[in-house]
C-alpha positions in Angstrom: 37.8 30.2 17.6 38.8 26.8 16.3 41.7 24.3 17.3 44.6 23.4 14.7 44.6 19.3 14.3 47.2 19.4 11.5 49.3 21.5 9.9 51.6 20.1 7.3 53.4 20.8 3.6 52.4 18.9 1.1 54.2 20.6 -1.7 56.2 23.7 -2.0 54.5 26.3 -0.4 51.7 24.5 -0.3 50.3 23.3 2.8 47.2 21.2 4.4 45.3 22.4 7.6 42.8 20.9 9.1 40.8 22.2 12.1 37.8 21.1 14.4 34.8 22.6 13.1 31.2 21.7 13.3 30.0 23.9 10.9 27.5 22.7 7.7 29.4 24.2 4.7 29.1 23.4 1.1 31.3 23.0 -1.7 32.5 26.5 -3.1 32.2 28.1 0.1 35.2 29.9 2.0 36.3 30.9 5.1 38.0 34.3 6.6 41.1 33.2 8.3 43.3 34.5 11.3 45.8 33.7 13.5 46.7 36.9 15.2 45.6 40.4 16.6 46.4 43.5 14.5 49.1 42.8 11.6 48.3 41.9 9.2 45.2 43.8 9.3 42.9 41.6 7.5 42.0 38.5 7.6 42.7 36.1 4.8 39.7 34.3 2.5 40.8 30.3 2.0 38.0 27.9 0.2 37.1 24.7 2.1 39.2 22.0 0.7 37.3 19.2 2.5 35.4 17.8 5.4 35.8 14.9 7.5 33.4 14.8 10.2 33.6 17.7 12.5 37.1 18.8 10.6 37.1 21.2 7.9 39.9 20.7 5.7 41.9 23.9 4.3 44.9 24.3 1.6 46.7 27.0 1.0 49.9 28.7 -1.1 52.2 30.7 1.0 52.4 33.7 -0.9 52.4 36.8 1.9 52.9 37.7 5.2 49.4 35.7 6.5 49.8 32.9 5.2 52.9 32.5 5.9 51.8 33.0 9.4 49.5 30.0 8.5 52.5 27.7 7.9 53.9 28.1 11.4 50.8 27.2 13.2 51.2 24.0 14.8 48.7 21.1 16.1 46.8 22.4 18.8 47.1 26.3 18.1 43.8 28.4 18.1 42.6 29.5 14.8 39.8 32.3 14.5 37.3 31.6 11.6 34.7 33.5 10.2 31.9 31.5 8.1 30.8 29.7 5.7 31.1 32.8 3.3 30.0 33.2 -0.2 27.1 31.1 -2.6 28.6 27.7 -3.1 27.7 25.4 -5.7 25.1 24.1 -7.1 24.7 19.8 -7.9 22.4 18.4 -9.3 24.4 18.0 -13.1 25.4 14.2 -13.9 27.5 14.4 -15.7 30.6 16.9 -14.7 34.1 17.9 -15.5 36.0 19.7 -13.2 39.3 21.7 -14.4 41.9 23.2 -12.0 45.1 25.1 -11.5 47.2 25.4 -8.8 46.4 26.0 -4.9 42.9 26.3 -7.7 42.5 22.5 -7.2 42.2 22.3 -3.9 38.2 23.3 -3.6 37.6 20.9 -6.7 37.9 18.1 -3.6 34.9 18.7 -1.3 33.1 19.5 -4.9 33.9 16.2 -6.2 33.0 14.1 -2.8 29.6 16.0 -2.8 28.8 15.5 -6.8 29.7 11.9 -6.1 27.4 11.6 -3.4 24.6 12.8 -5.8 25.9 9.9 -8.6 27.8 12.0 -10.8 30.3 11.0 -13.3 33.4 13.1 -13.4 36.2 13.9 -15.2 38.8 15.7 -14.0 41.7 17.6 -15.2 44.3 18.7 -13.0 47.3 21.1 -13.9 50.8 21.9 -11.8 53.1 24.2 -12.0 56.2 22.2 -10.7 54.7 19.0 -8.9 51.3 17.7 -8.3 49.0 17.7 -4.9 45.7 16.6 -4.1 45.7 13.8 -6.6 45.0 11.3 -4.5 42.1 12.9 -3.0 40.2 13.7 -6.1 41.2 10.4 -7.7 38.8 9.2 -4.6 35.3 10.7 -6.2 36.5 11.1 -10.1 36.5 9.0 -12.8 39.3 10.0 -14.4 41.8 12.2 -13.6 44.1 14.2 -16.1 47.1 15.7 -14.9 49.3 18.0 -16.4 52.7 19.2 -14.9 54.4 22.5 -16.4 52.3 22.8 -19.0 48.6 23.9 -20.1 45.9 22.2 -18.7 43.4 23.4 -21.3 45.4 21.8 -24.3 44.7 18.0 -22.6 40.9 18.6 -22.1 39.3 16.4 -24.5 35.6 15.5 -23.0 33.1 18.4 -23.9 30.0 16.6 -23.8 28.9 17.6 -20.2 26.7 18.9 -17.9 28.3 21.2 -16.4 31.7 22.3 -16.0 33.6 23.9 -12.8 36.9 25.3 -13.1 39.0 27.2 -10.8 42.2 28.4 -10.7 44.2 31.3 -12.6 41.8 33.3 -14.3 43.7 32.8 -17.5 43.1 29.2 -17.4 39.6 30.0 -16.7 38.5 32.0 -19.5 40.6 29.9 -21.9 38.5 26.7 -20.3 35.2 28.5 -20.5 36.4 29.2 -24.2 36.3 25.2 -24.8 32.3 24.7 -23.8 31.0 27.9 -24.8 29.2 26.7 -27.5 28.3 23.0 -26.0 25.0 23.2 -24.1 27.5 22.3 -20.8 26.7 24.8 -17.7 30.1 26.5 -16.6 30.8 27.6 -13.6 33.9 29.4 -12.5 35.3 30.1 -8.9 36.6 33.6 -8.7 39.3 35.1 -6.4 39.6 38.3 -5.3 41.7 40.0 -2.4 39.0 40.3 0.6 39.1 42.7 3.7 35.2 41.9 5.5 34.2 38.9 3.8 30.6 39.8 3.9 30.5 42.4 1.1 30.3 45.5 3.8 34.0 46.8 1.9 32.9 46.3 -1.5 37.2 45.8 -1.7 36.5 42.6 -3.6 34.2 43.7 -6.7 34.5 42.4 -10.3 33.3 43.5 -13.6 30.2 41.3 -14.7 27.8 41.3 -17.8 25.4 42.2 -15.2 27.3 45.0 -13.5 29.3 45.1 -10.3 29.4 42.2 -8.0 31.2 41.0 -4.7 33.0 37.9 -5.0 32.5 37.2 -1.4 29.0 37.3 -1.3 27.4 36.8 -4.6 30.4 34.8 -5.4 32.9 33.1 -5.3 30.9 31.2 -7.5 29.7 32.8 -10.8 28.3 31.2 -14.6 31.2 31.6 -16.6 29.2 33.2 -19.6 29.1 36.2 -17.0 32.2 36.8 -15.9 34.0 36.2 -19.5 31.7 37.7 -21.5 34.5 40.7 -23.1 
């Protein structure tokens, strides 16, 4: 059980947690969620957004009954979390670009503080739906920061020489990203989603299709090479 510091909207329907929590997690890595007894059922997976000392930083959309439990929870409130789940990523690459979408973006944060750390150079791109969030926080650790608002992310990407690449966000935005490096020697590696009941890969609830066969997104996942997730 952890303790609520902040709770706040930063957006519509999106909102900013942050809770005391010791843990060592990486960037990549989630956490099962839950702030009550028997309904909803399940708990609810949410990627680490960012640390600050002993607080773990969370964002999430408002989209269903949980979360929307979530967005009621005020500073002070217990909060029960499960983890770090799932592979995180990997860091050594110098030179990185990091696409996102959406609630998508907010993982890209922790990512970018720890790539900096190693000296990275990073360019970001950053598409919204209706207004942007977490700007601010990426623009801390990036380079350069691309944002798009109501449009396509993908059509403003216009530095392929990298490393690698780490996107995350709707998987349409994904495979249309991967698309753009698939033939530059850039690694690309893409953050998957998929509704979770265990978290541990016990349920086998959150399996996806891979060149390699089936695999659970919350344990050999979330994050995957793109080459083997869009490979159809």
């Amino acid at each position: 059980m952890a303790v609520i510091i902040q709770n706040t909207q930063i957006a519509k329907n999106i909102y900013k947690m942050r809770v005391c929590c010791g843990d060592d997690a990486k960037a990549g890595q989630f956490y099962m969620l839950r702030a009550w007894a028997n309904n909803p059922t399940f708990s609810r997976p949410i990627s680490i957004c960012d640390r600050d000392g002993d607080e773990i930083i969370f964002v999430y959309e408002v989209k269903g009954k949980g979360t929307k439990i979530f967005s009621s929870l005020k500073s002070g409130d217990n909060i029960e979390l499960l983890g770090p789940r799932g592979n995180g990523h990997e860091l050594s690459a110098k030179k990185c670009v990091l696409i996102g979408g959406g609630v998508g973006i907010a993982p890209l944060v922790y990512l970018a503080k720890q790539l900096k750390s190693h000296g990275a150079e990073i360019t970001a791109y950053l598409g919204y739906t209706n207004e942007a969030f977490l700007t601010e926080d990426i623009s801390k650790y990036a380079d350069k920061v691309i944002e798009n608002i109501g449009g396509y992310i993908t059509d403003y990407i216009d530095e392929l020489d990298a490393d690698s690449v780490y996107i995350c966000g709707p998987e349409i935005m994904m495979k249309k990203a991967y698309e753009l490096y698939k033939y530059t020697n850039a690694k690309v590696y893409a953050s998957m989603e998929r509704r979770m009941a265990c978290g541990i890969g016990g349920c086998l609830g959150c399996n996806i299709k891979t060149k390699n066969g089936n695999k659970k997104v919350c344990s050999d996942g979330p994050v995957f090479k793109a080459e083997d997730v869009f490979y159809e």
